[in-house]
C-alpha positions as CSV (number, residue, x, y, z in Angstrom):
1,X,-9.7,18.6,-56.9
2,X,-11.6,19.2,-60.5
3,X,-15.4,17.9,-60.8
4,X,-13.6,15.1,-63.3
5,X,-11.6,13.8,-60.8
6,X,-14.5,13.5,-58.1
7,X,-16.1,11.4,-60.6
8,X,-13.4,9.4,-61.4
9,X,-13.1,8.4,-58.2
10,X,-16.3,7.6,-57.9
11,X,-16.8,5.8,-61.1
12,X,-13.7,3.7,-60.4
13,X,-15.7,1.8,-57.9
14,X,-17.8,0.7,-60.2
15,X,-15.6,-0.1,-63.7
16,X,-11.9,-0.3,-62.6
17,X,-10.5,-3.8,-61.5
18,X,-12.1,-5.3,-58.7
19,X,-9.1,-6.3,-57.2
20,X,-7.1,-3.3,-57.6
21,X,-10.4,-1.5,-56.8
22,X,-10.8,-3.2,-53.3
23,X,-6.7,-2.6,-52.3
24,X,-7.1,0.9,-53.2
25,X,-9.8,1.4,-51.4
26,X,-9.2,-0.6,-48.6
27,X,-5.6,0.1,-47.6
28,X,-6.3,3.6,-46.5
29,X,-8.5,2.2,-44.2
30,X,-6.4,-0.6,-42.9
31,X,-3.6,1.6,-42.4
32,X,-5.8,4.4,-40.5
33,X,-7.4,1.6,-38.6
34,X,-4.0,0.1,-37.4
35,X,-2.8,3.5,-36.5
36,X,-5.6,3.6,-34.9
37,X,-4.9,0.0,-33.1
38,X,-1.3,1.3,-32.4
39,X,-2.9,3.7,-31.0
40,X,-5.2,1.8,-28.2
41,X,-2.5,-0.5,-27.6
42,X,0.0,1.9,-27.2
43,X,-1.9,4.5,-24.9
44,X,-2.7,1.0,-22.4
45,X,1.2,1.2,-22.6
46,X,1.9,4.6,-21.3
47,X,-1.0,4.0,-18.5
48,X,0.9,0.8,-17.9
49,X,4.4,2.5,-17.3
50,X,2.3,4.0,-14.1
51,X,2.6,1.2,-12.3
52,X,-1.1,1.0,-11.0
53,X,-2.9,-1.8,-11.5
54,X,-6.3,-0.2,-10.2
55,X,-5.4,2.6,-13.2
56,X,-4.7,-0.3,-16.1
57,X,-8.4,-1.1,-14.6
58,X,-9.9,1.9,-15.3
59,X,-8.8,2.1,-18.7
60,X,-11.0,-1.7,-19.4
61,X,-13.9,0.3,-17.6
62,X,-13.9,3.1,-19.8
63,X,-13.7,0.9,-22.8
64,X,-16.7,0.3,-23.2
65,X,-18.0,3.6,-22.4
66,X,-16.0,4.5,-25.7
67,X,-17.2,2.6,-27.7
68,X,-20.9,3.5,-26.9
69,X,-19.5,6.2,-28.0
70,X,-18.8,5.4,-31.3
71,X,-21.5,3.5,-31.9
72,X,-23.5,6.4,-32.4
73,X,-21.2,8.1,-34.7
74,X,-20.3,4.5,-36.9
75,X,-24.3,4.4,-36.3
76,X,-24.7,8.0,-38.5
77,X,-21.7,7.1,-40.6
78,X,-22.5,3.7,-41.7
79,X,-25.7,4.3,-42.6
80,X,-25.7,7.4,-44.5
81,X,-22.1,5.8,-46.4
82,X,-23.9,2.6,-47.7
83,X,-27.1,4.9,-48.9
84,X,-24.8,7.8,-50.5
85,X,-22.7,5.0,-52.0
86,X,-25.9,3.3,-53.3
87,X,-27.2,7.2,-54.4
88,X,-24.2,7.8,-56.3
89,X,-24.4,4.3,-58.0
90,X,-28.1,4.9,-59.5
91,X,-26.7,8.5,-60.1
92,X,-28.8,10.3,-57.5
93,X,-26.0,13.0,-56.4
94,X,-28.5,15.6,-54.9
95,X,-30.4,13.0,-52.6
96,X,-26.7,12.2,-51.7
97,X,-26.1,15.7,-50.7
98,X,-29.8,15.6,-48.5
99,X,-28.1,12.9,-46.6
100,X,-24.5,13.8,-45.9
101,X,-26.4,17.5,-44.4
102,X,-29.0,15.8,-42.6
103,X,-26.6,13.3,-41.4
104,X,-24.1,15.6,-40.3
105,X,-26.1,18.1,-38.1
106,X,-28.2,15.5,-36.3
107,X,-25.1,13.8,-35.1
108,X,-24.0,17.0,-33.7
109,X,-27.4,17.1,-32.3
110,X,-26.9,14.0,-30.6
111,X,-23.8,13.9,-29.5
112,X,-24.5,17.1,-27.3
113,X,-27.2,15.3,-25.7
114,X,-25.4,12.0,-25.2
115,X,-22.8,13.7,-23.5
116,X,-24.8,15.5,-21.0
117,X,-27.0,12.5,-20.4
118,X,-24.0,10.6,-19.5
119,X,-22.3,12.8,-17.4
120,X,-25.1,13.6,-15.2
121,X,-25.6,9.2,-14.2
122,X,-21.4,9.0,-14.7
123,X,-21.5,7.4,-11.2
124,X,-24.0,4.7,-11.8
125,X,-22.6,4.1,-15.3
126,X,-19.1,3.3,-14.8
127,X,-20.4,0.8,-11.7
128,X,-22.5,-1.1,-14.3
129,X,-19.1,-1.2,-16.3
130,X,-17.4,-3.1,-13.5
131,X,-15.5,0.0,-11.8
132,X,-14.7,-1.6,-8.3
133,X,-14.3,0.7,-5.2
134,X,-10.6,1.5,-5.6
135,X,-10.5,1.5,-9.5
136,X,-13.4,4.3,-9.1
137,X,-11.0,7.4,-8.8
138,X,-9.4,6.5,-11.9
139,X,-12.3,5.8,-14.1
140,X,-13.8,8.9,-12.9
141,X,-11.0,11.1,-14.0
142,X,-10.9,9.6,-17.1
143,X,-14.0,9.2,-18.1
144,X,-15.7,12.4,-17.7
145,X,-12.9,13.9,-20.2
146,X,-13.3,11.6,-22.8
147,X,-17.3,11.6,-22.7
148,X,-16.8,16.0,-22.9
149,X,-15.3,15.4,-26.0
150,X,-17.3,13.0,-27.1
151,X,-18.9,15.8,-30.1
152,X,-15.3,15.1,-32.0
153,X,-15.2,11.6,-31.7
154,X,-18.8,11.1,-33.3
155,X,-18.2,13.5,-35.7
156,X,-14.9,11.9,-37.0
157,X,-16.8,8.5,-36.6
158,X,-19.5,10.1,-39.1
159,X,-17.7,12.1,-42.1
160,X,-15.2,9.1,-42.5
161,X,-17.8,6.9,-43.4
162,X,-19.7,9.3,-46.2
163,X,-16.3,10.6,-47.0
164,X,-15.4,6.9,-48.2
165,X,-18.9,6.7,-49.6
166,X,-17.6,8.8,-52.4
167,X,-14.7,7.4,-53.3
168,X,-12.2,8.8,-50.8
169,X,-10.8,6.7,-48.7
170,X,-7.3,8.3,-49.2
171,X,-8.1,11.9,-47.2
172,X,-10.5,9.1,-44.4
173,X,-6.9,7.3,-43.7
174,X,-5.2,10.6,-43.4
175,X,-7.7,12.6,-41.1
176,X,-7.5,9.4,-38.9
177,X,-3.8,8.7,-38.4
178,X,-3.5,12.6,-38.2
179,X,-6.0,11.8,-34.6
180,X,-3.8,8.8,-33.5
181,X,-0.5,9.8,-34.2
182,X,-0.8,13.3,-32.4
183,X,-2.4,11.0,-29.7
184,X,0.3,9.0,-29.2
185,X,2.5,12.1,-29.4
186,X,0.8,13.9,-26.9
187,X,0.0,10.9,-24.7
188,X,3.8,11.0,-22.9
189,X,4.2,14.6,-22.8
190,X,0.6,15.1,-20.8
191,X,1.0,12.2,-18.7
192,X,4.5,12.5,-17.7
193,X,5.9,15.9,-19.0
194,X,3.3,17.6,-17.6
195,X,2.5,14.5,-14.7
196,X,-0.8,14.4,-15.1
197,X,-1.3,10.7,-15.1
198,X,-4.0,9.3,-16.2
199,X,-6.3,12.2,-16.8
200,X,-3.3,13.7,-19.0
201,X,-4.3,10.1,-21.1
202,X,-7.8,11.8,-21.4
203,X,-6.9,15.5,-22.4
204,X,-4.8,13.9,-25.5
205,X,-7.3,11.6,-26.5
206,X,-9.8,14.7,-26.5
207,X,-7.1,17.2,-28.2
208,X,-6.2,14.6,-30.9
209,X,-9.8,13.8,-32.1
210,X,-10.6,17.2,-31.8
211,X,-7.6,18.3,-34.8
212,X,-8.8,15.5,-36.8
213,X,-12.6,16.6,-36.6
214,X,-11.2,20.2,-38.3
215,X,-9.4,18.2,-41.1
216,X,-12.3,16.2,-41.4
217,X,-14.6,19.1,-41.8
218,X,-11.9,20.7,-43.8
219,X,-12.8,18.6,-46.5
220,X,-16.5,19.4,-46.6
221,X,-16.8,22.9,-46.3
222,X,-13.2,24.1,-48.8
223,X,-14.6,22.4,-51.8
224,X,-12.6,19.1,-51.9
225,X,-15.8,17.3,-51.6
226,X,-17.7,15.7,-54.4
227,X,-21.1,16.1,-52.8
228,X,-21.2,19.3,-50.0
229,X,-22.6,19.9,-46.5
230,X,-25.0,22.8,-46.7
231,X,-27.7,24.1,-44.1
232,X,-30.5,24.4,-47.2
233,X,-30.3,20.3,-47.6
234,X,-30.7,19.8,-44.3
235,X,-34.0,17.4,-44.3
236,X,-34.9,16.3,-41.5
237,X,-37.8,13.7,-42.5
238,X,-38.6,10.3,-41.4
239,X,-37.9,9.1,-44.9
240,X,-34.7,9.6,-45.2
241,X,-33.6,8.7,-41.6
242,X,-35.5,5.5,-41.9
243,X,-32.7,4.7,-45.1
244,X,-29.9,5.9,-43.0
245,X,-31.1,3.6,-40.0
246,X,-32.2,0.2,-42.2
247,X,-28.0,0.1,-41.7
248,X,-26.9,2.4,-39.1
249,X,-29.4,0.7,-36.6
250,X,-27.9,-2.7,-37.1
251,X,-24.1,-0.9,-36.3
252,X,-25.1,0.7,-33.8
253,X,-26.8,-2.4,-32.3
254,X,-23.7,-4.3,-32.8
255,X,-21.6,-1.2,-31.0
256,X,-23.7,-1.2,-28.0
257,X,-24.1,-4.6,-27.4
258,X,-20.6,-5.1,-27.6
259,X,-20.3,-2.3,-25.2
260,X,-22.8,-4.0,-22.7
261,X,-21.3,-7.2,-23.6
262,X,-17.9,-5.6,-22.1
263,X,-19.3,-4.3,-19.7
264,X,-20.5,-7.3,-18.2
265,X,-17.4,-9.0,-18.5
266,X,-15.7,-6.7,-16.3
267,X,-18.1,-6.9,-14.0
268,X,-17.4,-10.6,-13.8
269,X,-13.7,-10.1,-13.8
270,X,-13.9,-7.9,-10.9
271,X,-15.0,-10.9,-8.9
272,X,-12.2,-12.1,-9.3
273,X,-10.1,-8.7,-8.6
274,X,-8.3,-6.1,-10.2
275,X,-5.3,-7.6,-11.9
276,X,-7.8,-9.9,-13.8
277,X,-9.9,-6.9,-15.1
278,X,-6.5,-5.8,-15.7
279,X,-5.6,-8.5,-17.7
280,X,-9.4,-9.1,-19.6
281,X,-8.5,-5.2,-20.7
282,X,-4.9,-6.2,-22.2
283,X,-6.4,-9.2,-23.8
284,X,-9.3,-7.2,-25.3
285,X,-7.5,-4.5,-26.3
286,X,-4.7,-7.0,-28.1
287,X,-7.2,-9.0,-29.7
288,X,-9.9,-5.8,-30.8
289,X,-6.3,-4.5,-32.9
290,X,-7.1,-7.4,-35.4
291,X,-10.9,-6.5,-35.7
292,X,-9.9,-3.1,-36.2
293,X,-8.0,-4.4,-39.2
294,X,-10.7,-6.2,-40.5
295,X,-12.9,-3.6,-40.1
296,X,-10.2,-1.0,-42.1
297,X,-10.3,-3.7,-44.9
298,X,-14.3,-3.3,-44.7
299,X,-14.5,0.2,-45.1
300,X,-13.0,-0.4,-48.0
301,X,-15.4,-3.0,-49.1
302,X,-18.4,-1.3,-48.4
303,X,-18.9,1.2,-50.8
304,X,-17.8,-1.1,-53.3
305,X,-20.4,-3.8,-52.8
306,X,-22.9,-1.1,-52.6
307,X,-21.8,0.8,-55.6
308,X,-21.7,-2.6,-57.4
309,X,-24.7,-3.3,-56.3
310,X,-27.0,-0.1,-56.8
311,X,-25.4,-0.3,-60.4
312,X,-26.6,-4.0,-60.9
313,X,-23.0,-5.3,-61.8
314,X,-23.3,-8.5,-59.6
315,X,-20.6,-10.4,-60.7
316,X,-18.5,-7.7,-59.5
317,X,-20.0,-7.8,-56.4
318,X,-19.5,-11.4,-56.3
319,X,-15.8,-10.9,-56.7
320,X,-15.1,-8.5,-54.6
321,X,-17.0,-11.1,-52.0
322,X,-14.6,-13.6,-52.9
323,X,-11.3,-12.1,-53.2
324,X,-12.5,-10.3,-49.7
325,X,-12.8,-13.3,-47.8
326,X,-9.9,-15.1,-48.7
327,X,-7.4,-12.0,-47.7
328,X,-9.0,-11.7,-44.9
329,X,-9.0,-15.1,-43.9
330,X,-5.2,-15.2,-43.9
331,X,-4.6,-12.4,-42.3
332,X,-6.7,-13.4,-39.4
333,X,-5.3,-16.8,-38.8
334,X,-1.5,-15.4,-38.9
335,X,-2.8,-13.0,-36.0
336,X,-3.6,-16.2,-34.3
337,X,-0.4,-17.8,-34.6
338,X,1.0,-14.3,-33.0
339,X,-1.6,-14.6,-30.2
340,X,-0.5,-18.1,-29.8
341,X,2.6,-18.2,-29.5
342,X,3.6,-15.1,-28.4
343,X,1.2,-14.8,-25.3
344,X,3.6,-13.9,-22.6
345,X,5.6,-11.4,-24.9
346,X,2.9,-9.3,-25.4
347,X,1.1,-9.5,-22.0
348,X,5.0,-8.2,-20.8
349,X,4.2,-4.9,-22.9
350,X,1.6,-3.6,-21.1
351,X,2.3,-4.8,-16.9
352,X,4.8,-6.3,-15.3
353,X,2.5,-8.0,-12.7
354,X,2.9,-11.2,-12.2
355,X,-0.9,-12.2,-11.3
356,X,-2.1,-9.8,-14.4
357,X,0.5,-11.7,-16.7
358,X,-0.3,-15.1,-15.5
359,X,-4.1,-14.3,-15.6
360,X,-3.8,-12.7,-19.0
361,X,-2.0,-15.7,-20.6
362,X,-5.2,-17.9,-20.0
363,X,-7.5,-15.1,-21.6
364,X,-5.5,-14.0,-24.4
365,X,-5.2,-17.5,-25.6
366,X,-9.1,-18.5,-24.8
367,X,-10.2,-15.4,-26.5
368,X,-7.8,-16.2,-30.0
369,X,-8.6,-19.2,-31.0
370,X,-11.5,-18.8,-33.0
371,X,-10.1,-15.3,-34.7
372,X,-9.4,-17.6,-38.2
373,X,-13.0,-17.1,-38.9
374,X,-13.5,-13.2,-37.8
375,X,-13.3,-12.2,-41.7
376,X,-15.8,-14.1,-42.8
377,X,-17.9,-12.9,-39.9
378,X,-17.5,-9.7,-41.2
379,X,-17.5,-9.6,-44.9
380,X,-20.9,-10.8,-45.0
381,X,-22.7,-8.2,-41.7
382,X,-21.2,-5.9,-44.0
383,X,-22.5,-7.5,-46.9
384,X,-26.0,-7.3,-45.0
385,X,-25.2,-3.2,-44.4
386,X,-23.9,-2.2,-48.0
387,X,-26.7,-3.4,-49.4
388,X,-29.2,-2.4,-47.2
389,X,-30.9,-5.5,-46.3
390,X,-31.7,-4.2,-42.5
391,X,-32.7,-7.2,-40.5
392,X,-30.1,-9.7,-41.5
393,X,-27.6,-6.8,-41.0
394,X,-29.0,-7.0,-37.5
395,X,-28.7,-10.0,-36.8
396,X,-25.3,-10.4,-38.0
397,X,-23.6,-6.8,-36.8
398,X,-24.5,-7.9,-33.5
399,X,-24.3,-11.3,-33.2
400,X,-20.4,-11.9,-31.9
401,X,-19.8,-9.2,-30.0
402,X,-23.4,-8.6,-28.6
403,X,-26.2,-11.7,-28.6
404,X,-24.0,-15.0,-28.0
405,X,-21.7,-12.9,-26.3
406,X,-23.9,-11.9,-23.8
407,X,-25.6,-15.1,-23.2
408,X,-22.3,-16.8,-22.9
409,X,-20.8,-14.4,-20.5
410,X,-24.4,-15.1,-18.2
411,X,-24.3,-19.3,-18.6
412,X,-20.8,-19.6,-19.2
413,X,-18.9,-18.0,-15.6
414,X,-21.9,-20.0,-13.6
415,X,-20.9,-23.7,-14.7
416,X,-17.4,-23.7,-15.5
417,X,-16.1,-20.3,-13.0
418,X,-12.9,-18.5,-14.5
419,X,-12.5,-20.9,-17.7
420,X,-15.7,-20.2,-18.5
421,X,-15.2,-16.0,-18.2
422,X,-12.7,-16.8,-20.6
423,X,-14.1,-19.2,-23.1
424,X,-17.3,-17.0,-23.7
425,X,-15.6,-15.2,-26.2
426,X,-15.1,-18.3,-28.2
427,X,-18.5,-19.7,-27.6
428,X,-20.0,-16.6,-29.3
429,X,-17.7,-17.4,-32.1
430,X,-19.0,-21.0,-33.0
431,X,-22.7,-19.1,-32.8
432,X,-22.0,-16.7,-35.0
433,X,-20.0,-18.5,-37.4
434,X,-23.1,-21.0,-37.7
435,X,-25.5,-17.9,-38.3
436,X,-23.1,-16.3,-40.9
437,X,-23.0,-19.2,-43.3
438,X,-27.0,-19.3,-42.9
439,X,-27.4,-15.8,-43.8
440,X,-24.3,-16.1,-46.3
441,X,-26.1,-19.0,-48.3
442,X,-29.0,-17.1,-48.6
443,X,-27.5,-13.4,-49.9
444,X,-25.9,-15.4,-52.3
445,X,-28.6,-17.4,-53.6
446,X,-29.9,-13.3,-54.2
447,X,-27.4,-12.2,-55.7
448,X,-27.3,-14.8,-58.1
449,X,-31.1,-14.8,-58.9
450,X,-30.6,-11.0,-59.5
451,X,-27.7,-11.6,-61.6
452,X,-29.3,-14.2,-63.8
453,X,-32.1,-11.9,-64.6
454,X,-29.9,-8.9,-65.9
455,X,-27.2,-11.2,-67.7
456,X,-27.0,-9.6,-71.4
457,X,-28.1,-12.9,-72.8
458,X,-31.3,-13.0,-71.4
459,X,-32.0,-9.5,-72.1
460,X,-31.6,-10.2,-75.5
461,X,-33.5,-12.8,-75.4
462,X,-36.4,-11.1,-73.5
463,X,-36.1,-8.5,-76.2
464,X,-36.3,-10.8,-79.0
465,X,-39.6,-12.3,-77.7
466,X,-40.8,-8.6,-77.3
């Protein structure tokens, strides 16, 4: 790719048509993301054909021991993409380059340590995720492969992000379904050509991430990048992780929260035995496939807003806010209809037990009906992260998934026993929706002020008084 191109791509999120702009940009993630919610579903699929309902289990256990995972690499990613978006729209391309190097070695760094922190307390881990006595064994098996190769998972998590950051979102989408297709490839051979069950599950998870990490790095270190990964702009200072955290800290809050948050619930839905942790993993799993969407469409959005906004152009911004949340919107509340009506069908994909079925029918339903709104819970805590605006992107990355959630899932079982399990989900919503619109008013009171003040008009005028 010629040095013209890289900044056409760049420059495109800043001057082309915002609603072009925002499809192009967007659909490569929505596709890699659904691949990548094929994927999930799929893979609880092959584990299902096992007939083990103790093995189904494992796989909710280990959930959200995965996605602690990739909180810390959305944690790296996220934050140094909305501050090299925000770097290339001021025109800063060598600080840019000092973050993408800093960024990628000290995830590296981390994720070395993570995983041999984890493995050492494994035990003790996956009982505070809800592993009961006989679903042990499984989780065990499976989740000391995954967290071994959980170097490729942070590392894909990381270079997506700052590889979208300048304008690439095409090569993201690739590098990504490249992971999950080989995954769900690989999946069937390892676990039944080879019958290796569940732990065969593991070894092509690992061996999928791991050929999407090379294409990833591919990308960095052959000269396709617009800004490079190099040893000598590795800077390590407070400074610059302070920017990277303002926005990473808040995903990562969100990621682990929701991992506890998980956690928990399976630990509540073991109470009431292993066909309804069965089920509360289907359900999850069915219902995180439309987040993953959303979240595609955001990656999208991101770099746009914060391009938009680094370059003052806020009624761009404003646009892309607007056109954002009514696609999203739409899409969400067809997904409920699907959830809705179709409970039974879909439960049937994944077990053919009758208890898990009949269990899973109550949750699936209990935990859809407040998805309608999930877009415009998202557009704006990713509002709060492109822009940089650290404690309301706090507040609002883990507010659904993490704080109501969590309080919920602690009143909620106590009052009202297996309804409320199921309802918690729900009652985080209605929180969260109310703390949205709050924080929504008040961005865009912001952006408006800010956009008032650079209008041409009253620069003129400001220059005429001069």
């Amino acid at each position: 790719m010629s040095h013209n191109n890289k900044v056409e791509k760049t420059k495109m999120m800043g001057e082309g048509d915002i609603s072009k702009v925002l499809t192009k940009m967007s659909v490569p993630g929505i596709i890699a993301m659904l691949i990548n919610a094929i994927y999930n579903i799929v893979d609880s699929m092959f584990i299902g054909m096992l007939g083990n309902t103790e093995a189904m289990g494992a796989t909710s256990v280990i959930f959200p021991l995965f996605m602690l995972i990739a909180a810390l690499g959305q944690m790296f990613g996220v934050g140094a993409g909305s501050y090299i978006a925000r770097l290339l729209g001021a025109g800063n391309k060598n600080q840019a380059e000092k973050v993408v190097s800093t960024t990628f070695y000290t995830a590296i760094i981390m994720s070395i340590l993570f995983t041999v922190s984890v493995l050492t307390l494994i035990n003790p881990t996956l009982r505070i995720l809800g592993a009961t006595d006989t679903i042990m064994p499984y989780a065990l098996t499976y989740g000391k492969i995954l967290v071994t190769g959980a170097i490729f998972t942070i590392i894909n998590m990381t270079l997506n992000n700052t590889i979208r950051a300048e304008g690439n979102a095409k090569y993201s989408m690739i590098a990504i379904s490249l992971g999950a297709i080989l995954n769900v490839i690989l999946d069937p051979l390892f676990m039944f050509g080879f019958n290796m069950g569940i732990k065969g599950a593991a070894i092509a998870t690992v061996l999928s991430t791991s050929i999407s990490s090379i294409y990833l790095l591919r990308y960095y270190f052959s000269g396709k990048s617009f800004i490079k990964i190099t040893r000598e702009k590795f800077t390590p200072k407070l400074s610059l992780y302070s920017e990277i955290m303002k926005v990473g800290g808040a995903t990562f809050a969100r990621q682990a929260l929701a991992s506890l948050s998980l956690g928990i619930l399976n630990s509540k839905a073991a109470f009431y035995g292993d066909s309804t942790v069965a089920a509360m993993g289907i359900s999850t799993r069915v219902t995180s496939a439309v987040l993953y969407i959303v979240i595609g469409y955001n990656q999208g959005f991101m770099p746009i807003a914060a391009y938009n906004y680094g370059a003052e152009k806020y009624d761009r911004l404003k646009s892309a806010i607007r056109i954002s949340l009514i696609r999203l919107t739409v899409f969400c509340t067809f997904a409920t209809f699907i959830f809705m009506f179709f409970t039974e069908d879909i439960l049937r994909l994944f077990s053919s037990d009758p208890e898990v079925i009949e269990r899973g029918k109550a949750t699936l339903r209990a935990m859809s009906i407040l998805i309608p709104t999930l877009g415009f819970q998202q557009i704006y805590a990713v509002l709060y992260q492109a822009l940089g605006k650290s404690v309301g992107a706090l507040v609002l990355s883990s507010a659904r998934q993490g704080t109501f959630l969590i309080l919920a899932l602690m009143i909620l079982p106590s009052l009202l026993n297996f309804r409320g399990l199921i309802y918690s989900q729900a009652s985080a919503d209605i929180f969260t929706v109310i703390t949205t619109l709050i924080f929504a008013i008040k961005i865009s009171k912001e952006i408006k002020d800010k956009e008032d003040i650079y209008k041409p008009s009253n620069n003129l005028v400001l220059e005429s008084n001069g």
